[in-house]
C-alpha positions in Angstrom: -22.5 -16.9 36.3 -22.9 -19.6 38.0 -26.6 -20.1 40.3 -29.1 -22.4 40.9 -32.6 -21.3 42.8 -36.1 -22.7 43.7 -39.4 -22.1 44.9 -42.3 -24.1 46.0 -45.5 -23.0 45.0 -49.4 -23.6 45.7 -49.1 -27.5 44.6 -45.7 -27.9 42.7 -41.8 -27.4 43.3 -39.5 -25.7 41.0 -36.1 -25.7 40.6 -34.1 -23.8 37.7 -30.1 -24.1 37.6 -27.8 -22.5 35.1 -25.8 -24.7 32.6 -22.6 -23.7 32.2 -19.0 -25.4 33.9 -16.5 -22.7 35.1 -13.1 -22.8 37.2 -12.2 -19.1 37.9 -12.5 -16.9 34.8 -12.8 -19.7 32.4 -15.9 -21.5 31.0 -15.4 -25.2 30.2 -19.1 -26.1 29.1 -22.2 -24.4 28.8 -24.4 -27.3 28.2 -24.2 -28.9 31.6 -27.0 -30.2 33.3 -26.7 -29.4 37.2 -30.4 -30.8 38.0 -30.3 -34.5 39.1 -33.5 -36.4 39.2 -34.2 -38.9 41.8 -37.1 -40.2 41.3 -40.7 -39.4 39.8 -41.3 -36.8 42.5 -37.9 -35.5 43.7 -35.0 -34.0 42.2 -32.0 -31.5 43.1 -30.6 -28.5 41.6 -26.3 -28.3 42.5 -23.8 -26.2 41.9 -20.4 -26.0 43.0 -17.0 -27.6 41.7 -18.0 -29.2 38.7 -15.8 -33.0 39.8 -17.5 -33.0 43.4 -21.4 -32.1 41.7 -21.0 -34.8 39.5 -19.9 -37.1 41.7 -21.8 -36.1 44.6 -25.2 -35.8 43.0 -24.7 -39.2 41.1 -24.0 -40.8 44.5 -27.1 -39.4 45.9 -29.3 -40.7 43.1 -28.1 -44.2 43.1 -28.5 -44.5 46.7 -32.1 -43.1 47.0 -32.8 -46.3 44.1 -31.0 -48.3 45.8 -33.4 -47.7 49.0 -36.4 -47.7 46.7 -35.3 -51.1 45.6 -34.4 -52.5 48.7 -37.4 -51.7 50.5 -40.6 -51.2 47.8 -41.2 -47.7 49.0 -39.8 -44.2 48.2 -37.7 -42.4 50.0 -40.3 -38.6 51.3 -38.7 -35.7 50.8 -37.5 -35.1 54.0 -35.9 -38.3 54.5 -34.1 -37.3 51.1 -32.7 -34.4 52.6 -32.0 -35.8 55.4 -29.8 -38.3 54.2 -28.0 -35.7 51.6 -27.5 -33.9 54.4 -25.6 -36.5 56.2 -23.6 -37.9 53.8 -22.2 -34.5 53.1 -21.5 -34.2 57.2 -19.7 -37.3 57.1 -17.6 -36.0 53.9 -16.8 -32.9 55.7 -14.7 -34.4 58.2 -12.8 -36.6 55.2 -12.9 -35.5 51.7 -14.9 -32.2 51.6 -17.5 -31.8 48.7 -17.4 -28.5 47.7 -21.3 -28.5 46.3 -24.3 -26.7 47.6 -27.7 -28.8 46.6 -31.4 -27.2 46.6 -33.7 -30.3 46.9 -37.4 -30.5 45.8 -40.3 -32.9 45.8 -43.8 -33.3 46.6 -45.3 -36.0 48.5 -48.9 -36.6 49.2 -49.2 -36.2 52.8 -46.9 -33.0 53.2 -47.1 -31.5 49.6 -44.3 -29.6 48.0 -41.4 -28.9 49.8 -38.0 -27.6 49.2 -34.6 -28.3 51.0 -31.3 -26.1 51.1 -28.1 -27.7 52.0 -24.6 -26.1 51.8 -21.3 -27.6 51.5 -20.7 -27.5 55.3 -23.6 -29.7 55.5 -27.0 -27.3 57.1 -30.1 -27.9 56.0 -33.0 -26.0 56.2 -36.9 -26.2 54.7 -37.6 -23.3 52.8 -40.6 -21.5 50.7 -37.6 -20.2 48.2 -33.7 -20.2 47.7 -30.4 -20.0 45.8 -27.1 -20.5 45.6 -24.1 -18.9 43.3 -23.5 -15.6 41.6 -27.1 -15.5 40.8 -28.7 -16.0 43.9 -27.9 -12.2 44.6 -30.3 -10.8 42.2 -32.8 -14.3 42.2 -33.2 -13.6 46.2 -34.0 -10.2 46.0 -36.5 -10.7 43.0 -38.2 -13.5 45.0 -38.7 -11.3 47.8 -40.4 -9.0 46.6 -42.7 -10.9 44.2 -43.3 -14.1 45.5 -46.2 -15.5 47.2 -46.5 -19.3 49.2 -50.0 -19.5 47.0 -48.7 -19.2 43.5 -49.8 -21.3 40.5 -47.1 -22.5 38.0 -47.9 -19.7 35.4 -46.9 -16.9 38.0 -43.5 -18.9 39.2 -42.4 -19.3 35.6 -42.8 -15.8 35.4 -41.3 -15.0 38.7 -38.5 -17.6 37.4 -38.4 -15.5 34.0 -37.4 -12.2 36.0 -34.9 -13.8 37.7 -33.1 -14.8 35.1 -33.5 -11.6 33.2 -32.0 -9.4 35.8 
């Protein structure tokens, strides 16, 4: 089943994704890693087709160092978004990426923040969210127990009932 979700707490960002590969009722892997990290304080959760995740993500990644390098400073979160967000727009009207990305960082002047963007390319800022199978039960768990001011111990646990149900 495959899902990946997040939530941003009190002072942190989480992000949890499931690890397995599948095309239609078979299961190619189940140690694959769908979170990509980007830097020391962002990194993205994907799922989709497994060709266009890997690629996708990989592409995002080198070009956030690549900025980084270029100009001595880190890309913020937003911007990060932002520009994973329009790279997948351009794709759209060329070679679709079938991937759906939940990005997450923190950054000292805005704090912990969490991005979804679909495979058509929207992006919204959001407390919590989730893509795939999963997000169905993940979504309805996080209503009900989650709160904007919650400490690390209570979103693993939150996290925890998610993937138990």
């Amino acid at each position: 089943m495959e899902s990946v979700f997040g939530l941003v707490g009190k002072d942190f960002a989480l992000v949890v994704a499931d690890t397995s590969a599948v095309h239609s009722i078979l299961v190619h892997k189940t140690n694959e890693d769908k979170i990509m990290v980007l830097d020391s304080h962002k990194l993205m959760g994907a799922s989709g087709e497994t060709g266009d995740r890997a690629q996708f993500t990989e592409y995002i990644q080198k070009n956030v160092a690549l900025y980084q390098f270029r100009n001595g400073i880190p890309l913020t979160t937003a911007a990060a978004a932002n520009f994973t967000r329009g790279e997948l727009a351009t794709a759209l009207r060329k070679n679709p990426y079938m991937v759906n990305i939940i990005l997450a960082g923190y950054d000292k002047e805005t704090g912990p923040s969490l991005y979804y963007i679909d495979y058509i390319a929207s992006l919204h800022k959001l407390d919590k969210a989730a893509f795939g199978y999963g997000s169905y039960f993940a979504l309805s768990m996080m209503d009900r127990h989650y709160r904007r001011d919650m400490t690390v111990d209570e979103a693993i646990e939150l996290v925890d009932k998610c993937i138990r149900k």
